[in-house]
N, CA, C and O atoms as a GROMACS GRO file, in nm:
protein
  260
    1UNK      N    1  -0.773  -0.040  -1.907
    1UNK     CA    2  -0.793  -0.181  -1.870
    1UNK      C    3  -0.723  -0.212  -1.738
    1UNK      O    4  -0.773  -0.282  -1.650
    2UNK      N    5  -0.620  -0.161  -1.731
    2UNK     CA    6  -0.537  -0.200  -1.593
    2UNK      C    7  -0.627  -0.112  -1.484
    2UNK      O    8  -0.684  -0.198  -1.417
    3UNK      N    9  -0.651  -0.032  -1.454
    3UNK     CA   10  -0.709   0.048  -1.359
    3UNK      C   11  -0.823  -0.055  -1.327
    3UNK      O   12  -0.839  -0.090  -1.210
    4UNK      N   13  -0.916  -0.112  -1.440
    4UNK     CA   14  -1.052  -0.247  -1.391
    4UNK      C   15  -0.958  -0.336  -1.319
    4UNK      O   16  -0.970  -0.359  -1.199
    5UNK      N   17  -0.862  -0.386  -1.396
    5UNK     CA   18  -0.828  -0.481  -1.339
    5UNK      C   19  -0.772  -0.475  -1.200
    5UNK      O   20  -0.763  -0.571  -1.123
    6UNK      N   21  -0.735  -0.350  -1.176
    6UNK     CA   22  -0.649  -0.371  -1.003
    6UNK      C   23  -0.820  -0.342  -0.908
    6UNK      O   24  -0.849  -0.408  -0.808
    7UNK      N   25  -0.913  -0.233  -0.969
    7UNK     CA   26  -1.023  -0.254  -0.886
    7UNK      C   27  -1.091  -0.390  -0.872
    7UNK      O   28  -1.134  -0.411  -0.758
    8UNK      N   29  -1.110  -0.490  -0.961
    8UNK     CA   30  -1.173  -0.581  -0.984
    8UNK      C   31  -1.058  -0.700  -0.897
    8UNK      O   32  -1.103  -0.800  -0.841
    9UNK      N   33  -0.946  -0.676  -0.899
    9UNK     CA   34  -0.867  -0.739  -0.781
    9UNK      C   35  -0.866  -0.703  -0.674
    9UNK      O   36  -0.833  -0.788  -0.592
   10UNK      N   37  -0.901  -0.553  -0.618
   10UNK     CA   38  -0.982  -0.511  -0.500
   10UNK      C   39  -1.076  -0.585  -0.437
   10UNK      O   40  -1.095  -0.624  -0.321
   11UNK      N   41  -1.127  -0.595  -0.537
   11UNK     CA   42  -1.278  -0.594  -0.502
   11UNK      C   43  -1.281  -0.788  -0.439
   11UNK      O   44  -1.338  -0.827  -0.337
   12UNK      N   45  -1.225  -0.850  -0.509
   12UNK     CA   46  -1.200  -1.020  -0.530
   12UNK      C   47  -1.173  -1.074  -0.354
   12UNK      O   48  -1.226  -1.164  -0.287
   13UNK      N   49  -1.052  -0.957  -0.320
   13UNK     CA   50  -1.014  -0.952  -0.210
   13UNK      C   51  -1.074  -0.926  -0.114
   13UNK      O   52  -1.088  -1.007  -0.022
   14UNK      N   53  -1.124  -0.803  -0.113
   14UNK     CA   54  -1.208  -0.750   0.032
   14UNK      C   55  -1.349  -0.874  -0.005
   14UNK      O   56  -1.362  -0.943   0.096
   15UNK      N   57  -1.400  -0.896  -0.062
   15UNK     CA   58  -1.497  -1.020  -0.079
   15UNK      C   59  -1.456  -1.112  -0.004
   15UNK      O   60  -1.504  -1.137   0.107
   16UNK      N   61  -1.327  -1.192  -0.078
   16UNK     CA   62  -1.258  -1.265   0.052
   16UNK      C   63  -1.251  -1.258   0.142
   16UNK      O   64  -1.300  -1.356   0.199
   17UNK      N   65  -1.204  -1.173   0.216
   17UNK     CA   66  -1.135  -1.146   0.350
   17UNK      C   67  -1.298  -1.090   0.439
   17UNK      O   68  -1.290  -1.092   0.562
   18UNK      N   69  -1.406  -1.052   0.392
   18UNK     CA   70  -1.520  -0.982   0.436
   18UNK      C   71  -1.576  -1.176   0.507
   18UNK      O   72  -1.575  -1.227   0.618
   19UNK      N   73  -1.628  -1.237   0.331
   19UNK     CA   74  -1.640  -1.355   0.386
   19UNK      C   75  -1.566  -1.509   0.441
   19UNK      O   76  -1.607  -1.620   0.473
   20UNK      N   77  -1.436  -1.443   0.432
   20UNK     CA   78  -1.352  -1.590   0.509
   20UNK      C   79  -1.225  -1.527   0.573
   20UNK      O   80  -1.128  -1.603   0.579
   21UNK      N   81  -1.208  -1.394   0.625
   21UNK     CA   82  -1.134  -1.359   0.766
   21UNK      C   83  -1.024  -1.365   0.729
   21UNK      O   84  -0.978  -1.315   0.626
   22UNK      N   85  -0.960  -1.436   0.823
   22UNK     CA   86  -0.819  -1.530   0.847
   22UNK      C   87  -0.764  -1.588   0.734
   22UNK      O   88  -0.651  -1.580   0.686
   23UNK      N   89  -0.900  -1.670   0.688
   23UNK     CA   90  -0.870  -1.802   0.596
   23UNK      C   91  -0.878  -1.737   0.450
   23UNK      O   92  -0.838  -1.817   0.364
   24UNK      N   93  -0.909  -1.642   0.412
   24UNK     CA   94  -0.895  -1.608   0.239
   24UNK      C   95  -0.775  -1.613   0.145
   24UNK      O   96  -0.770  -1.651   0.028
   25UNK      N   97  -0.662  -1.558   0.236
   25UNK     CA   98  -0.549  -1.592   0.150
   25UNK      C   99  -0.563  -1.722   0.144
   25UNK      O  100  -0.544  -1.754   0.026
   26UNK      N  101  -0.594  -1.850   0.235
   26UNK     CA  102  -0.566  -1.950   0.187
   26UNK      C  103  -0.696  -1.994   0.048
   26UNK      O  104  -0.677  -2.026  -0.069
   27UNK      N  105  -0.788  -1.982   0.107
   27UNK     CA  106  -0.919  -1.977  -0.002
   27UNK      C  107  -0.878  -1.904  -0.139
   27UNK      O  108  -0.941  -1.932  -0.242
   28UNK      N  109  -0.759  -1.795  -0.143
   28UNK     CA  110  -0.685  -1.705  -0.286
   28UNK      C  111  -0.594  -1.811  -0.381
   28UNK      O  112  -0.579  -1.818  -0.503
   29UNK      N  113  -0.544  -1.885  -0.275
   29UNK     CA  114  -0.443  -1.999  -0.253
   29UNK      C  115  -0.422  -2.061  -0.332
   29UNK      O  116  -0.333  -2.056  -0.417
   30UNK      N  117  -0.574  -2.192  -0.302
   30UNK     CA  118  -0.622  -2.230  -0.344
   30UNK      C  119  -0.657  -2.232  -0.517
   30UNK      O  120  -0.619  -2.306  -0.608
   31UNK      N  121  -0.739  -2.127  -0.515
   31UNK     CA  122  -0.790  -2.069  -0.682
   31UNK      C  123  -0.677  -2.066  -0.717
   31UNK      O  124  -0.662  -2.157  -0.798
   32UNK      N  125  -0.567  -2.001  -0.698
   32UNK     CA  126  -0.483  -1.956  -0.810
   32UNK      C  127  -0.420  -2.104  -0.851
   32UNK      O  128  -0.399  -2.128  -0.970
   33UNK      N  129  -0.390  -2.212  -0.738
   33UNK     CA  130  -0.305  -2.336  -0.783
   33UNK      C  131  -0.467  -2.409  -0.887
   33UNK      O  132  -0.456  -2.452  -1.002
   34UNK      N  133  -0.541  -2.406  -0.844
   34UNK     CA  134  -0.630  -2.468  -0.979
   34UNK      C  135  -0.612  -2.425  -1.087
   34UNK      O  136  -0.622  -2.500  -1.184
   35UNK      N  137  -0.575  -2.276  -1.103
   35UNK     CA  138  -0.622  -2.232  -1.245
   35UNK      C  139  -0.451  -2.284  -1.289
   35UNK      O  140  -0.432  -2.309  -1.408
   36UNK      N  141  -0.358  -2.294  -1.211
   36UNK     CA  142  -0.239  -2.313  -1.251
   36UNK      C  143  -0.193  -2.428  -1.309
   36UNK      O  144  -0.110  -2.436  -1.400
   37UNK      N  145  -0.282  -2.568  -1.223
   37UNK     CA  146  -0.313  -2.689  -1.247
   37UNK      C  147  -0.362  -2.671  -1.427
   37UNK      O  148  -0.305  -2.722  -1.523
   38UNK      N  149  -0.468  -2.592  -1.427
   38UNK     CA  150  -0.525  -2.599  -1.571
   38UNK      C  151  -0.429  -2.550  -1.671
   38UNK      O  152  -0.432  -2.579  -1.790
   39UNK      N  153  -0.377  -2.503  -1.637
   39UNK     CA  154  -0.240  -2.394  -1.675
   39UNK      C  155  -0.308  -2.294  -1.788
   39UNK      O  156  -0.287  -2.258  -1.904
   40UNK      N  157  -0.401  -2.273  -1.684
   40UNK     CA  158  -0.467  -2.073  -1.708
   40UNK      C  159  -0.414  -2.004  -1.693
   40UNK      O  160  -0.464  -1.947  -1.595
   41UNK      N  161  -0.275  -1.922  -1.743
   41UNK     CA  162  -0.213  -1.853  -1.663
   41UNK      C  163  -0.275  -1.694  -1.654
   41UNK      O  164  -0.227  -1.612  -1.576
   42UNK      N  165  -0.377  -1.667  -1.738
   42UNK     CA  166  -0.402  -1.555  -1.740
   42UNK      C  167  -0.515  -1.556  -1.610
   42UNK      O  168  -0.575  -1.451  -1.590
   43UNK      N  169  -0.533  -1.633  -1.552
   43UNK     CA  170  -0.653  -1.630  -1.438
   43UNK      C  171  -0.549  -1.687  -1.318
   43UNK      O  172  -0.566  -1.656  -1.201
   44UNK      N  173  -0.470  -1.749  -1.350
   44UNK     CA  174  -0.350  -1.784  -1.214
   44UNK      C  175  -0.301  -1.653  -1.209
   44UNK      O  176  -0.357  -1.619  -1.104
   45UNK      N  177  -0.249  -1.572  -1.238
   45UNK     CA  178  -0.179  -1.456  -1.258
   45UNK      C  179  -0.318  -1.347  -1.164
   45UNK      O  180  -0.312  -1.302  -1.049
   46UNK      N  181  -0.406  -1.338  -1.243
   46UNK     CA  182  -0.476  -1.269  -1.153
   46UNK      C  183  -0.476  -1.326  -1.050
   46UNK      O  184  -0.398  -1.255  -0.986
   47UNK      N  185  -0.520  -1.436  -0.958
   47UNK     CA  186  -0.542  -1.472  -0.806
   47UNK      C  187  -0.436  -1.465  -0.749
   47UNK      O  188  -0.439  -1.470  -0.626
   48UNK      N  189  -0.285  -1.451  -0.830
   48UNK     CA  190  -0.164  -1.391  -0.761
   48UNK      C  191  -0.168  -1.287  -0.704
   48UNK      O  192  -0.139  -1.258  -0.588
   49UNK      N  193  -0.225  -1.194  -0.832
   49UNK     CA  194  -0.205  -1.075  -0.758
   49UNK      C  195  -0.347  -1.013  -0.654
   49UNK      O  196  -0.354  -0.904  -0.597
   50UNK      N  197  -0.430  -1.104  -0.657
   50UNK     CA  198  -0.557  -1.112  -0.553
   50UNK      C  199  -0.508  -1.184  -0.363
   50UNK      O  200  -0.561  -1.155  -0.256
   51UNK      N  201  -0.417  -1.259  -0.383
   51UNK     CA  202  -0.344  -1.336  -0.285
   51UNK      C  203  -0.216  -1.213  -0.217
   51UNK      O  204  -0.167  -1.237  -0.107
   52UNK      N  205  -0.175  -1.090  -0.293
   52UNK     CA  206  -0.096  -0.988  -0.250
   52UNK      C  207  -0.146  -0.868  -0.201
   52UNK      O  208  -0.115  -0.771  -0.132
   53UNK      N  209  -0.280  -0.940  -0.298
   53UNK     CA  210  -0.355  -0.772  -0.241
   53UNK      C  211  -0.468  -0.804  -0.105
   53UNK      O  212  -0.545  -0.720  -0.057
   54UNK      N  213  -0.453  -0.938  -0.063
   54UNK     CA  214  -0.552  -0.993   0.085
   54UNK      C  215  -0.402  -0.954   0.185
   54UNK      O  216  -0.426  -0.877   0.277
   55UNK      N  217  -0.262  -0.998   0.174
   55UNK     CA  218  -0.204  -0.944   0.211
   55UNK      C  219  -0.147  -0.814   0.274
   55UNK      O  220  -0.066  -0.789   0.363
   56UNK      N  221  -0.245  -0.720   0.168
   56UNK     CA  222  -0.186  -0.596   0.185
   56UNK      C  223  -0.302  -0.538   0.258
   56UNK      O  224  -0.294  -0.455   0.350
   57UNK      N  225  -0.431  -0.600   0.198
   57UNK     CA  226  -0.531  -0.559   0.354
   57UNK      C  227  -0.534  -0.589   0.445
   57UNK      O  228  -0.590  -0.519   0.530
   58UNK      N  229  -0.458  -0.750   0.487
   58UNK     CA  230  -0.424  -0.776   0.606
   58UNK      C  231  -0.349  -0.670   0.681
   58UNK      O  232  -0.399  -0.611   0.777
   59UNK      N  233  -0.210  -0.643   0.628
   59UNK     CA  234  -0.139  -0.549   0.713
   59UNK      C  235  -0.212  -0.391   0.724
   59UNK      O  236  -0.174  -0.324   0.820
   60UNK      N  237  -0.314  -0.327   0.632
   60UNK     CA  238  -0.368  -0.265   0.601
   60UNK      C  239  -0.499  -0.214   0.789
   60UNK      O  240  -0.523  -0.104   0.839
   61UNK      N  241  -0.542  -0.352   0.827
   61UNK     CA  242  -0.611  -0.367   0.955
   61UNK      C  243  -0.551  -0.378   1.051
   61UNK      O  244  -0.602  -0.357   1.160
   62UNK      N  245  -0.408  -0.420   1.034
   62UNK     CA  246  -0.324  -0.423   1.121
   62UNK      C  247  -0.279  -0.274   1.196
   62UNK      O  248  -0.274  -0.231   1.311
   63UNK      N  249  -0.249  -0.221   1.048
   63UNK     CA  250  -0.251  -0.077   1.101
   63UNK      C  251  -0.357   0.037   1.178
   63UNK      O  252  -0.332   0.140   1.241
   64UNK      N  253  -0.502  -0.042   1.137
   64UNK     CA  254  -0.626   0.033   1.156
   64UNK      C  255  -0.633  -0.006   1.307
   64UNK      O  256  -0.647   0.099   1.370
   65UNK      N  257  -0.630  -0.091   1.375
   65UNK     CA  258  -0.684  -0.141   1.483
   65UNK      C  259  -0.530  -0.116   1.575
   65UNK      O  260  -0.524  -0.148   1.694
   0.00000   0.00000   0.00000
């Protein structure tokens, strides 16, 4: 189950960042304070770790380019 889940947080991310650049962590941001608002924590918790992992492809291009 954990192995889906870090691909499927892959995947959440490069989606993001493919269609909103710059702006996805904030667009990750976003989602996670709604679901937090609802106090989903099992879906806040994921867009946490979807908001670390746009992070880590950020620095990830940083390195590429």
């Amino acid at each position: 189950k954990n192995m889906d889940e870090k691909k499927t947080i892959k995947s959440i991310a490069t989606a993001l960042v493919s269609q909103y650049g710059d702006d996805a962590q904030t667009v990750a941001m976003l989602r996670a304070a709604e679901f937090a608002a609802e106090l989903n924590n099992d879906e806040w918790a994921k867009w946490e770790k979807v908001i670390k992992e746009i992070e880590g492809l950020d620095n990830q291009s940083i390195l590429d380019g």
